[in-house]
C-alpha positions in Angstrom: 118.3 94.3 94.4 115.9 97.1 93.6 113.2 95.8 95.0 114.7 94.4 97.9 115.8 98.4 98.8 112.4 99.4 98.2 111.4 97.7 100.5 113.9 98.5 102.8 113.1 102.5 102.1 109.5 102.0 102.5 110.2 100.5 106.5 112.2 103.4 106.7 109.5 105.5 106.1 106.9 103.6 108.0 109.8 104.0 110.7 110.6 107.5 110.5 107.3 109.3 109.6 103.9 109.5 110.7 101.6 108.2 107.9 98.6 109.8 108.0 97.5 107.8 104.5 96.9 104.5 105.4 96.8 103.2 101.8 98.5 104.9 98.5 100.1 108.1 99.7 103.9 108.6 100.3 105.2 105.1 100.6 103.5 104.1 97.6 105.7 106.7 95.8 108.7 105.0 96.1 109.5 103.5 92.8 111.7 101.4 90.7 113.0 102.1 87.1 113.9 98.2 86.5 117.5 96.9 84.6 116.9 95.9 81.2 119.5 94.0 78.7 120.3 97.9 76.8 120.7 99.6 80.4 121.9 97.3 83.1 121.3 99.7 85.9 118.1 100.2 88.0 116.8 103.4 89.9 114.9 103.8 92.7 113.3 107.1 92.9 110.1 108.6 94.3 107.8 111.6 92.6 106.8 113.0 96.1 107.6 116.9 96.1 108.5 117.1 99.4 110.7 114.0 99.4 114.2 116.0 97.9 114.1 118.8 100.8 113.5 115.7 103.7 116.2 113.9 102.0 118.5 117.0 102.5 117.4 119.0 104.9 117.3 122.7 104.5 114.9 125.8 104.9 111.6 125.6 103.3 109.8 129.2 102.3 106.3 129.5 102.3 104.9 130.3 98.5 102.5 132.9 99.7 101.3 134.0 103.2 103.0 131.9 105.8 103.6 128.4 106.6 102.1 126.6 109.4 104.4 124.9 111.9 102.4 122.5 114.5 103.4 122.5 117.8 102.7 119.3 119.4 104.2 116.3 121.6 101.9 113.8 120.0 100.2 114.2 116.3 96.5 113.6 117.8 97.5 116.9 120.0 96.2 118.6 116.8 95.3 115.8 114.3 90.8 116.3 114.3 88.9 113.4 113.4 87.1 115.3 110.2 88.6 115.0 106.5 89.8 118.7 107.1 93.1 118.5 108.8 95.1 121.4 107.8 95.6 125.0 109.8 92.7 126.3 107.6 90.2 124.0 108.6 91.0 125.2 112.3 90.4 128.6 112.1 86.9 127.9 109.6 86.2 126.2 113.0 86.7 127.4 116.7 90.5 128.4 116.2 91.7 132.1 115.6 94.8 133.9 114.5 96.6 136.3 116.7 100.0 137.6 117.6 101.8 136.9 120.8 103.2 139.5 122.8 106.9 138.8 121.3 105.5 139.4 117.9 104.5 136.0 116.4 101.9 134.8 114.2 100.1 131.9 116.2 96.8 129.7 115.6 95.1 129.8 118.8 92.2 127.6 120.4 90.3 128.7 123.5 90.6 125.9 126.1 89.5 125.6 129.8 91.8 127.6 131.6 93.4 129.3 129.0 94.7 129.3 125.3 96.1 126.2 123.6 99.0 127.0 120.4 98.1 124.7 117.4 100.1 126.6 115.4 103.3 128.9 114.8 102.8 130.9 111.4 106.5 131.5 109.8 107.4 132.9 106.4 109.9 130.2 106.6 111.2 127.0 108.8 114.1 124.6 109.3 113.3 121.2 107.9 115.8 118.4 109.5 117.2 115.7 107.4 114.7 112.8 108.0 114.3 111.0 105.0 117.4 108.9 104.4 116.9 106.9 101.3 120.1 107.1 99.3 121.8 105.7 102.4 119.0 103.2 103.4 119.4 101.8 99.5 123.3 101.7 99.4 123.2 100.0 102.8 120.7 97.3 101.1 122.4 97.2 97.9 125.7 96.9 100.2 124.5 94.2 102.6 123.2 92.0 99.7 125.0 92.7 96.7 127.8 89.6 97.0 125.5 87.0 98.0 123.2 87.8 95.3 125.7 88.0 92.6 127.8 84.9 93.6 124.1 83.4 93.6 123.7 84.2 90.1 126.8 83.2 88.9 126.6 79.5 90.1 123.4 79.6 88.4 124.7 80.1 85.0 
């Protein structure tokens, strides 16, 4: 059963987020704690930081400084093709910081024709509930639970 709702949390994940990591990297960190004959439960559980406040939703607060909030339709409206992909690496390159006439912290790029917004710079931002793995996992356990046991038991 575990293993059948990792893998059932790891296409969730492949579903819901954009993987920039094609090998190791956040679906690799889902993990299962396996059932053994002195505890007869098993957990699934994952080490990522980030992974409690996507399962949740909720504001996150930048540590220091501000965070960086992209602004973008598609990911390769910002994603570079050098290792360097953060808001850092933009502005060691042709990208600036300046403040918009409302007030806001923004990562700029000069374009043809104008300015292009990478980035908003916030002290703090909404993250939406995304990452739904305790559901995803009781819905697996759910669906296959009684088969599996009745399976077992005409086994013995």
């Amino acid at each position: 059963m575990a293993q059948k709702s990792q893998t059932e949390v790891k296409k969730h994940i492949r579903e819901e987020f954009h993987i920039r990591k094609k090998s190791g990297g956040f679906e690799s960190s889902i993990r299962i704690k396996p059932a053994n004959k002195k505890n007869l439960t098993s957990q699934i559980y994952t080490m990522a930081a980030f992974a409690s406040l996507q399962q949740t939703g909720g504001k996150k607060k930048a540590r220091d400084g501000r965070l960086a909030i992209p602004i973008y339709n598609n990911i390769k409206d910002v994603k570079r093709k050098t290792a360097k992909n953060n808001p850092s690496a933009y502005l060691a390159g042709d990208a600036f910081k300046m403040r918009t006439k409302s007030g806001k912290e923004v990562i700029a790029q000069r374009k043809r024709g104008g300015l292009n917004i990478l980035y908003f710079l916030r002290k703090e931002a909404d993250v939406e509930k995304r990452f739904d793995m305790i559901e995803v996992t009781t819905k697996a356990v759910n669906d296959s639970f009684g088969m599996i046991f009745r399976r077992n038991l005409q086994d013995i």
